[in-house]
C-alpha positions in Angstrom: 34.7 17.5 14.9 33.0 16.7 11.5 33.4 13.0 10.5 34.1 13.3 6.8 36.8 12.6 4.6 38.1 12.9 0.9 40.1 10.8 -0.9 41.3 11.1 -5.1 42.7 8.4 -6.5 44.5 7.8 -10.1 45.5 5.5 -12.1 45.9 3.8 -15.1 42.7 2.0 -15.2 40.4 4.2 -13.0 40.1 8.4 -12.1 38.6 8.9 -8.6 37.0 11.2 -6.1 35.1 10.7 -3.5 33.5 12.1 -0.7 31.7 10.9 2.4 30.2 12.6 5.7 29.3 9.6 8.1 26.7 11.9 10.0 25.1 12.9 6.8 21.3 12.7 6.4 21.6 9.5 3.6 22.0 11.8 0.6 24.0 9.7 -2.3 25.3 11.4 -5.9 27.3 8.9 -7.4 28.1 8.4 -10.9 30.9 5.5 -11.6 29.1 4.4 -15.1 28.2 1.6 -13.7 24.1 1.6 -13.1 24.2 -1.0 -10.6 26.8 -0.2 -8.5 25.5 3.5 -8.8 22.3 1.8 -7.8 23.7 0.0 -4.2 26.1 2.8 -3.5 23.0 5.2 -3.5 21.2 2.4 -1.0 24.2 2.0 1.3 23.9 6.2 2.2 20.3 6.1 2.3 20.5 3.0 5.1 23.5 4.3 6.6 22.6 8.0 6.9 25.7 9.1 5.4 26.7 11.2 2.8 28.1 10.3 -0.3 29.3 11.8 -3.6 31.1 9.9 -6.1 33.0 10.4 -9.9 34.4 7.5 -11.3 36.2 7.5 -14.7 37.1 3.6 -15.1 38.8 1.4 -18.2 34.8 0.1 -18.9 36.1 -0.6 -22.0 37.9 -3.5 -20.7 35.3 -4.7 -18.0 33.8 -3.8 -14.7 36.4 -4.9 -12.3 38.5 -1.7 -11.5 35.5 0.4 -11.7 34.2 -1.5 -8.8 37.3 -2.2 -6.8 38.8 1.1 -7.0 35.3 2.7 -5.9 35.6 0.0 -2.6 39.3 0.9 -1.7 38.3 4.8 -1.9 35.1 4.3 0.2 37.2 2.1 2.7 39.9 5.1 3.0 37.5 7.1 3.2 35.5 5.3 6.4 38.9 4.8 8.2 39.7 8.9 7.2 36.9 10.0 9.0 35.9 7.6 12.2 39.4 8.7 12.8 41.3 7.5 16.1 37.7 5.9 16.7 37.6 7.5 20.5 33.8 7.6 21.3 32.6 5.2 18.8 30.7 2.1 19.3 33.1 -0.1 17.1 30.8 -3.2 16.3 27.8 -3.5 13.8 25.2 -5.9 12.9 21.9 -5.5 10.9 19.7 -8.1 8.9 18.2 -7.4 6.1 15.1 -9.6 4.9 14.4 -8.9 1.0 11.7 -10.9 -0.3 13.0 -14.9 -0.1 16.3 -13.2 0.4 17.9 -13.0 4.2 21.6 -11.8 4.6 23.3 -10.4 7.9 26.6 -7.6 7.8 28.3 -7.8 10.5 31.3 -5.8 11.4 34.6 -4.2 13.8 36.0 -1.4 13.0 39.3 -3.4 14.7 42.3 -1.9 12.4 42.0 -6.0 11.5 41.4 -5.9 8.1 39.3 -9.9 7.3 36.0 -10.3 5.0 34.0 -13.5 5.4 31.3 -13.5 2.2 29.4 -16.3 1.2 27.0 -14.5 -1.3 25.7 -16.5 -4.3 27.1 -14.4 -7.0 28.8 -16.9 -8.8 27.8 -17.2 -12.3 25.2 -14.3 -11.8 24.4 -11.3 -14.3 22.3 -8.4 -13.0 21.6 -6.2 -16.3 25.5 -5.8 -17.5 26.9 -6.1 -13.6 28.9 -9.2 -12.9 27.9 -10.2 -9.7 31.0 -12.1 -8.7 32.3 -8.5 -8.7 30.4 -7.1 -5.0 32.4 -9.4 -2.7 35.6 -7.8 -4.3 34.0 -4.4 -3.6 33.5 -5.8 0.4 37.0 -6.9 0.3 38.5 -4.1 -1.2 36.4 -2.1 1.6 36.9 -4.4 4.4 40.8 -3.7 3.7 41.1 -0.3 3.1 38.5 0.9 6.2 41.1 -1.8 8.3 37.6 -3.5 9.4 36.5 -6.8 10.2 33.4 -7.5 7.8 31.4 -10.2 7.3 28.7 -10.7 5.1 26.5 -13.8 5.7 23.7 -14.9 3.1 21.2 -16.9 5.5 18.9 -18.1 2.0 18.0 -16.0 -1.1 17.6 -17.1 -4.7 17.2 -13.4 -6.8 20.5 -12.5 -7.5 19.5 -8.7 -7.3 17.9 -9.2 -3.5 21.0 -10.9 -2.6 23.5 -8.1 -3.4 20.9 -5.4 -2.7 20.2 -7.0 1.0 24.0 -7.2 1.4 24.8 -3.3 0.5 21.7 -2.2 2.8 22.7 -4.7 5.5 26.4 -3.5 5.0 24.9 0.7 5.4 22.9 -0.2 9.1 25.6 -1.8 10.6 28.2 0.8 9.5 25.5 3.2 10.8 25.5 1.5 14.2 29.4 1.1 14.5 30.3 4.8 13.9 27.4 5.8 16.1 29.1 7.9 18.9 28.4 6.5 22.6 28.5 9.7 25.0 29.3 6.8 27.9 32.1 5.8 26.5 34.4 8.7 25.4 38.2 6.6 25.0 39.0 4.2 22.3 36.6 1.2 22.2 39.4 -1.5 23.3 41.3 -2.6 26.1 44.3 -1.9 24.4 43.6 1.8 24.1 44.3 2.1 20.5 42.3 0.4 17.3 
């Protein structure tokens, strides 16, 4: 069964569709009109070997904050669309990303538990015209709709840019390695039988 899903989404403040295939190849073609986030989305596929097209038409007029949100609840629909009733998959993911001086760990469970843990240093932080502060509501906003455990864990980093950038590729490997399918173990991932 192909593992892919597509979700539209409308609203006053943001006009969305997006696709994903999570055994893609790593192609990205996003356009949100928002360069950085266009930027990490495109390194999440190409670390996660997935697929991933995406339109945003957002209230930039007003600031970032939708724009990126909205795009993080789609993508999470869109990962707990197509993993499905998660028979077969290995469930957890973790992958550490060294950029530079920058070191920061993802680590998550597809559980149906919906938690983010994120101590990024984005405070305060301007990359180009991005407000940093907005990527752990992009995590959260993902961690909530994809009903996954995430945490992202900054070990040391001082470049605001390696930070988020470690994070997104950090965050694309571990989903990698939690939707992998495991031929050994066929049922649902859990002792309770469902996730």
């Amino acid at each position: 069964m192909p593992r892919t899903a597509e979700i539209a989404r409308a609203t006053t403040e943001t006009e969305i569709a997006l696709s994903l295939d999570l055994d893609g190849s790593g192609q990205a073609d996003v356009l949100t009109g928002v360069g950085f986030l266009d930027h990490m989305l495109t390194l999440l596929a190409r670390h996660g070997l997935l697929d991933l097209h995406v339109r945003c038409q957002g209230d930039l007029h007003v600031d970032q904050h939708h724009t990126v949100e909205d795009v993080g609840i789609c993508l999470g629909q869109a990962i707990d669309r197509a993993v499905g009733d998660k028979k077969g998959i290995v469930r957890y993911g973790t992958f550490t990303v060294p950029m530079d001086e920058t070191l920061v760990m993802v680590s998550l469970d597809l559980s149906g538990r919906p938690f983010l843990a994120c101590n990024l240093d984005t405070r305060n932080r301007k990359i180009g015209e991005f407000d940093a502060e907005l990527t752990p509501e992009f995590f959260r906003a993902v961690a909530v709709n994809a009903r996954m455990t995430l945490h992202v864990h900054q070990f040391y980093g001082e470049n605001g840019h390696h930070i988020i950038e470690a994070a997104f590729k950090a965050f694309g490997r571990a989903l990698d390695a939690a939707t992998r399918v495991d031929e050994r173990s066929p049922g649902v991932p859990s002792t309770k039988g469902v996730l």
